[in-house]
C-alpha positions as semicolon CSV with decimal commas, in nm:
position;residue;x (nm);y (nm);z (nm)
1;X;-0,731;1,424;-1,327
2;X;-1,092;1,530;-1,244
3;X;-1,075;1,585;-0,878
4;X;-0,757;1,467;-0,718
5;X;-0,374;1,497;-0,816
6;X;-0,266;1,214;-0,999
7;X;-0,561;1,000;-0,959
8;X;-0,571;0,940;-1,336
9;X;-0,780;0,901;-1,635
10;X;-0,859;0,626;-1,961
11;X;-0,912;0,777;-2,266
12;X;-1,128;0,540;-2,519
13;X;-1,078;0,585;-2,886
14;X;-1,302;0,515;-3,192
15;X;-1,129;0,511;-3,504
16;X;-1,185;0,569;-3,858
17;X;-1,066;0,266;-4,106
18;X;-0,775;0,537;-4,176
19;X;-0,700;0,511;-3,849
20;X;-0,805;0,894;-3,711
21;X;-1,004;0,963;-3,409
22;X;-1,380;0,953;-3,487
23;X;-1,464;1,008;-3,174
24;X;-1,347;0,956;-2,795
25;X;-1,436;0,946;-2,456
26;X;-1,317;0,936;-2,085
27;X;-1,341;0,728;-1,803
28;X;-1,230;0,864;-1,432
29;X;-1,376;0,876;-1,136
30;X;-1,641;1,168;-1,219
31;X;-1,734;1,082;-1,618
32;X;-1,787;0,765;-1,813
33;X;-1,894;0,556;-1,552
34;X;-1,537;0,498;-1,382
35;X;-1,445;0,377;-1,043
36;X;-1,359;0,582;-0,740
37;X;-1,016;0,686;-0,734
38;X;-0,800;0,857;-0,462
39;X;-0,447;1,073;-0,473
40;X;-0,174;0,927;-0,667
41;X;-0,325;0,617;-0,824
42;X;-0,251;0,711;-1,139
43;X;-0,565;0,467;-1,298
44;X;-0,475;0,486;-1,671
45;X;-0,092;0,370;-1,667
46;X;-0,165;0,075;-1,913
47;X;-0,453;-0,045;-2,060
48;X;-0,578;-0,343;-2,282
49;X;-0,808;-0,450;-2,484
50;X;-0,970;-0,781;-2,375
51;X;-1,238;-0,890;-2,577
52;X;-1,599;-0,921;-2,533
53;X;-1,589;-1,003;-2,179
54;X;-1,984;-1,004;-2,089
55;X;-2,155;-1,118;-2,385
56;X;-2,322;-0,752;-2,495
57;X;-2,129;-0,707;-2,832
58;X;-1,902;-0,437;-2,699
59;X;-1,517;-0,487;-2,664
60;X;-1,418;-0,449;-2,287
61;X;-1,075;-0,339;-2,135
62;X;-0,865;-0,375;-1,849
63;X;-0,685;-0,081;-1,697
64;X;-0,406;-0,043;-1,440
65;X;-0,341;0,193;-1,144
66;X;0,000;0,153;-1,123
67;X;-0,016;0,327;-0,762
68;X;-0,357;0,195;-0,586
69;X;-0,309;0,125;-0,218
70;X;-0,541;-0,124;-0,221
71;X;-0,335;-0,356;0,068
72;X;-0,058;-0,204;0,059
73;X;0,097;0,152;-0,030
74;X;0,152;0,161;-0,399
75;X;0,075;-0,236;-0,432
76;X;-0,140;-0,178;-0,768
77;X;-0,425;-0,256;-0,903
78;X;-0,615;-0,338;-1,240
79;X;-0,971;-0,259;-1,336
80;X;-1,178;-0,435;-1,563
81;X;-1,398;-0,159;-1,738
82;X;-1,728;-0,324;-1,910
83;X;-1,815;-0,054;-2,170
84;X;-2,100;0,062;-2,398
85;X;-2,079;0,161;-2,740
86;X;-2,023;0,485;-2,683
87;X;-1,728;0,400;-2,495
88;X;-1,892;0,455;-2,106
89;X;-1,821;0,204;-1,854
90;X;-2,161;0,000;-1,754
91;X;-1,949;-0,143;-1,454
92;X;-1,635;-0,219;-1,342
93;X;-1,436;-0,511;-1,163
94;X;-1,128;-0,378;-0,916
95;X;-0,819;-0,676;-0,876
96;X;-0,630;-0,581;-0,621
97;X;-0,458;-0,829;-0,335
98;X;-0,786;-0,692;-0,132
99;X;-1,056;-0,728;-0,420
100;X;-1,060;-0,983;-0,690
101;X;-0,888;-1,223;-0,590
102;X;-0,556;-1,078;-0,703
103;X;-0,207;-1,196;-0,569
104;X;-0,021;-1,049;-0,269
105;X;0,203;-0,794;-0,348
106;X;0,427;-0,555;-0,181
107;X;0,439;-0,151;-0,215
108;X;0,537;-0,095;-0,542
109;X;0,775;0,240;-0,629
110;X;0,652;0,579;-0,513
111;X;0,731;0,743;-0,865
112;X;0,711;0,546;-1,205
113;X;1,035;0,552;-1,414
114;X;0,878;0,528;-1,698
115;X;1,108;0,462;-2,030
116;X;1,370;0,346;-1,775
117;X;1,506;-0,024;-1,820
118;X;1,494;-0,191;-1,455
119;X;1,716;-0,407;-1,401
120;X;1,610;-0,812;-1,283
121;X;1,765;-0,884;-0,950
122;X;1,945;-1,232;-0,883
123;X;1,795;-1,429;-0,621
């Protein structure tokens, strides 16, 4: 977290062929070219690799804020990080039910359980 509690962070990787860091870098809301964050969103709590998104030669990724109140409190949101080479993000894309075109969703839990199997509820 650079500025606020909780607001997260996405650390990129470069590896070796052995499969060792070579080199790394982060993207928040005050280095690598990340999007504005506030208290709690914890941007960072997954992340995938999509592809070549936007044609430049560089693989981009898509990275969730499990916590974003974009909507609603705690409703979520992913990111779509364009990057550089060096692992910087050129620009970024924000889905959300209030950006993106993203579904509707209600708040989601106040505190992750992470490692915890929810249960499915019957309807």
């Amino acid at each position: 977290d650079d500025v606020v509690t909780d607001a997260g962070a996405v650390w990129v990787l470069f590896l070796t062929r052995s499969g060792t860091v070579a080199s790394f870098a982060k993207v928040s809301q005050t280095s690598g070219g990340g999007p504005p964050l506030e208290q709690g969103d914890r941007f960072g709590s997954s992340a995938a690799s999509l592809g070549d998104l936007n044609g430049d030669g560089v693989t981009d990724m898509a990275v969730g804020a499990l916590l974003d109140d974009d909507g609603d409190a705690n409703a979520g949101a992913v990111y779509i990080l364009f990057l550089t080479s060096s692992g910087a993000a050129t620009s970024f894309a924000k889905i959300s039910q209030e950006s993106g075109g993203g579904p509707q969703l209600s708040g989601g839990q106040t505190k992750p359980r992470e490692g915890k199997h929810q249960p499915r509820q019957k309807l």
